[in-house]
C-alpha positions as CSV (number, residue, x, y, z in Angstrom):
1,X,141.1,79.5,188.3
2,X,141.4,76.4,186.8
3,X,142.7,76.8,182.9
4,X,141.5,74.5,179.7
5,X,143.7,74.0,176.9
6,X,142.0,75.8,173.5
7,X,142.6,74.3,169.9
8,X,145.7,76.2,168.6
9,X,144.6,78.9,165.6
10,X,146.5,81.0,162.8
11,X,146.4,84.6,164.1
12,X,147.7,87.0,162.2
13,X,150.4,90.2,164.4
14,X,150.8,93.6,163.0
15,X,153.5,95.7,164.2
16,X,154.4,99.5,163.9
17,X,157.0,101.5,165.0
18,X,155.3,104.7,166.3
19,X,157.6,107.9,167.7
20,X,155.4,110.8,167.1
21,X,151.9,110.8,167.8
22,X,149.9,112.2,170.5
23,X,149.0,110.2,173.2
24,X,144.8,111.1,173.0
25,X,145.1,109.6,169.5
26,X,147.3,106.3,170.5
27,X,144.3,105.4,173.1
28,X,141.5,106.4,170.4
29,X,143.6,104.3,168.2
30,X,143.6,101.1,170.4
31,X,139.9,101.5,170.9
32,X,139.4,101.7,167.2
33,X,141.4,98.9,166.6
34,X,139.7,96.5,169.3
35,X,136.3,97.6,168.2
36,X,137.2,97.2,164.3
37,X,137.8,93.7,164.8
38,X,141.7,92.8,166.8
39,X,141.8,90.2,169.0
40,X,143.8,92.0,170.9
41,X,145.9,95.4,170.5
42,X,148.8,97.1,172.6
43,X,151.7,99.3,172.9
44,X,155.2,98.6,173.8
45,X,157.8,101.5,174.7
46,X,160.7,101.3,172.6
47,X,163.1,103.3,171.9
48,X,163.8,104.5,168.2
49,X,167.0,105.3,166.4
50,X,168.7,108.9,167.9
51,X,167.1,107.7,171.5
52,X,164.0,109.0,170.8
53,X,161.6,107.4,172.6
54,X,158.4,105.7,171.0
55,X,155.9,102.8,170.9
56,X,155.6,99.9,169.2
57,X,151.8,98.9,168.3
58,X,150.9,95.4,168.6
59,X,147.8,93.9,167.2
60,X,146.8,90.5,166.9
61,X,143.9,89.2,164.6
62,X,143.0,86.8,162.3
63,X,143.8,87.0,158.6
64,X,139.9,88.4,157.5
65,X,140.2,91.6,158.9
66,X,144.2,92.3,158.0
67,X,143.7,94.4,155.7
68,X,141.3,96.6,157.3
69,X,143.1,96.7,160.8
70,X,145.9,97.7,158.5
71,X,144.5,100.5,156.6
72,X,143.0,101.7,160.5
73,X,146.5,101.8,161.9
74,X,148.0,104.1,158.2
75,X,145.1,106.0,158.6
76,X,144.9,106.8,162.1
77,X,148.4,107.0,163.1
78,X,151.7,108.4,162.2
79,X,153.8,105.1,161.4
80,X,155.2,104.6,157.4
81,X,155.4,100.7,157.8
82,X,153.7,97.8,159.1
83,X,155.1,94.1,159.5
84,X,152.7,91.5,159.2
85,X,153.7,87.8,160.6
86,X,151.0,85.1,160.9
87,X,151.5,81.7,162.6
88,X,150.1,79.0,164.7
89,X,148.8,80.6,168.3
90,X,147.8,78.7,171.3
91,X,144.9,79.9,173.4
92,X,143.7,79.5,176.7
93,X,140.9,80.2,178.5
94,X,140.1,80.6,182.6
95,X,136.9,78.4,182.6
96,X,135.0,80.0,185.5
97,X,135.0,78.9,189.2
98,X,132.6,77.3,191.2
99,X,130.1,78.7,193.0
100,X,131.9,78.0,196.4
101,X,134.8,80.2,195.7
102,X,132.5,83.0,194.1
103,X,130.9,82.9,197.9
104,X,134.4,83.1,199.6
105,X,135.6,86.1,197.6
106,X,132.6,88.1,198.1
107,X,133.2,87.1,202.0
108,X,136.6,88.2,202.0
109,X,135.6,91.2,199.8
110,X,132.8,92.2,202.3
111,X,135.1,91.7,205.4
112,X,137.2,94.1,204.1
113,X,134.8,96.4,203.2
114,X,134.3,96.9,206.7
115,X,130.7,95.9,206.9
């Protein structure tokens, strides 16, 4: 689709090193996180020191709810330290297609459907 250039905003990353938590509470985690207020919130495999493997947990927001995603991640996971780095971030956004390909896709989509 075609792509329009967003004004660029201050967003704020936390990262967390994360070797020993269970992975029912890293996905109850991200939901919490996304829900709470991130803009957006993933995990990274890494591995830690002694080749142990682990995560790191990424989560991008702005600086009002900081504090808040930060207390989420200490309480709700296993990590001991959290880096915090805020700077300029561009954004973009798909701005939605015309009608015309909506119509071909569903075409294609029903063709293969078999119908």
């Amino acid at each position: 689709g075609a792509i329009e250039s967003q004004n660029l905003e201050k967003l704020t990353v936390l990262e967390a090193n994360i070797d020993d938590m269970s992975p029912q509470v890293a996905g109850y985690l991200l939901e919490k996180l996304l829900n709470s207020g991130a803009t957006d919130a993933f995990y990274t495999p890494v591995y830690m020191k002694k080749g142990r493997p682990g995560v790191l947990l990424t989560v991008l927001t702005d600086r009002e709810n900081k504090d808040s995603l930060l207390g989420i991640i200490f309480a709700e996971s296993t990590t001991i330290g959290a880096r915090t780095t805020t700077g300029p971030t561009s954004c973009w956004r798909s701005a939605p297609l015309p009608s015309s390909s909506s119509l071909i896709a569903a075409s294609f989509l029903e063709s293969n459907s078999g119908r």
